[in-house]
C-alpha positions in Angstrom: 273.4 167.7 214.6 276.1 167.1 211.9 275.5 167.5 208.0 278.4 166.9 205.4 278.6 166.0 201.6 281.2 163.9 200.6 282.7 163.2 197.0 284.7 159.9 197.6 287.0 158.6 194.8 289.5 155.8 194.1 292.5 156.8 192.7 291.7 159.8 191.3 292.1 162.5 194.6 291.0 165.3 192.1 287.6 164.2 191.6 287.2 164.3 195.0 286.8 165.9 198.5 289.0 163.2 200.1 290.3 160.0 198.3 289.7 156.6 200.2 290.8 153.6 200.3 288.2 151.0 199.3 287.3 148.2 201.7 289.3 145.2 201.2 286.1 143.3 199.6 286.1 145.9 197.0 289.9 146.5 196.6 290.3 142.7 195.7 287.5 143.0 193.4 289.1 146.1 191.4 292.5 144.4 191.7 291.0 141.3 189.6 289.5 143.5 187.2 291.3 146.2 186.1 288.5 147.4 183.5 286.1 147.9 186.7 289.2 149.6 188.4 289.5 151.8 185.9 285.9 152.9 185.4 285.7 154.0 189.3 288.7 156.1 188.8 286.6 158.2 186.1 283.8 158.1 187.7 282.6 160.1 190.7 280.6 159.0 193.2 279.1 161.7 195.3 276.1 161.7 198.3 275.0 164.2 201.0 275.0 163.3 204.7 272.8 164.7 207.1 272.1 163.6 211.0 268.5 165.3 212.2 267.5 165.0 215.3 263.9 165.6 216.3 262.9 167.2 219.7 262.7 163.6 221.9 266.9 163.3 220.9 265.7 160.6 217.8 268.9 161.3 215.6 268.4 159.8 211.6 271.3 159.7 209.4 269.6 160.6 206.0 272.6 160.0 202.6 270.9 161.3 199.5 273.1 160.6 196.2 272.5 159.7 193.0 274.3 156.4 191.1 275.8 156.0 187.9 273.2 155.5 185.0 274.8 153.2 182.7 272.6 150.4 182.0 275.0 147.5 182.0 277.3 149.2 185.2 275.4 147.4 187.9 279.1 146.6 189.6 280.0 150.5 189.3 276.5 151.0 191.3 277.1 148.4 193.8 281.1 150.0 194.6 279.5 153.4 194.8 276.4 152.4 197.2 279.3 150.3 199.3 281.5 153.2 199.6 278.7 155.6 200.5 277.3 153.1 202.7 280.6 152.6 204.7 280.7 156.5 205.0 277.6 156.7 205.9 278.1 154.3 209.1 280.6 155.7 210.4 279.0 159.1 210.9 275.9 157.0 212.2 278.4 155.2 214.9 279.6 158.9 215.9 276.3 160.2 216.6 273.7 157.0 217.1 271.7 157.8 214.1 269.6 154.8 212.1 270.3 155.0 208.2 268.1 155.8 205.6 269.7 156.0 201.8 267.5 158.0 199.1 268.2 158.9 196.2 268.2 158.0 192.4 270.1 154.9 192.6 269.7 153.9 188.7 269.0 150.1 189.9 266.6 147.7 188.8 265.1 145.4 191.6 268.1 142.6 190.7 270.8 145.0 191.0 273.2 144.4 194.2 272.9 148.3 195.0 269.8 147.8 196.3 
């Protein structure tokens, strides 16, 4: 049905197919740390959206993308799978597909991207 891939950035429109603004959860969290603000603007966080539909009309919104490695960057993970996630709803609202994330998220089973 619909397939994109998105490279989504805060403050850094370069790195990135289209810049967006974080959610307000997430903004308030950069604004009180400006260390984590600044670690999101060099790095990228990218995924690949795709809706299939199967033959009964059964649409599935699959986002494949693959999380910063950094041991100790479990908040970097958790603003990237957020921002992909919020992406990744809207096209599911568009064409009523069900989520599935993949990927190599780089979490352990404590980590909040999960």
């Amino acid at each position: 049905v619909e397939s994109r891939e998105i490279a989504l950035s805060i403050g850094r429109a370069d790195a990135a197919e289209r810049e967006i603004a974080p959610p307000s959860a997430i903004a308030e969290f950069l604004a009180a740390h400006p260390s984590a603000a600044e670690a999101m603007r060099r790095i990228g966080t990218v995924a690949q959206l795709v809706v299939l539909e199967d033959k009964d009309g059964r649409r599935l919104c699959v986002a494949n993308t693959h999380l910063f490695f950094a041991g100790r960057a479990t908040h970097v993970r958790t603003i990237q799978a957020a921002l992909i996630i919020e992406e990744a709803s809207k096209l599911c609202d568009a064409t009523g597909a069900s989520l599935v994330v993949v990927g190599d998220l780089n979490a352990e089973n404590h980590d909040a991207a999960l």
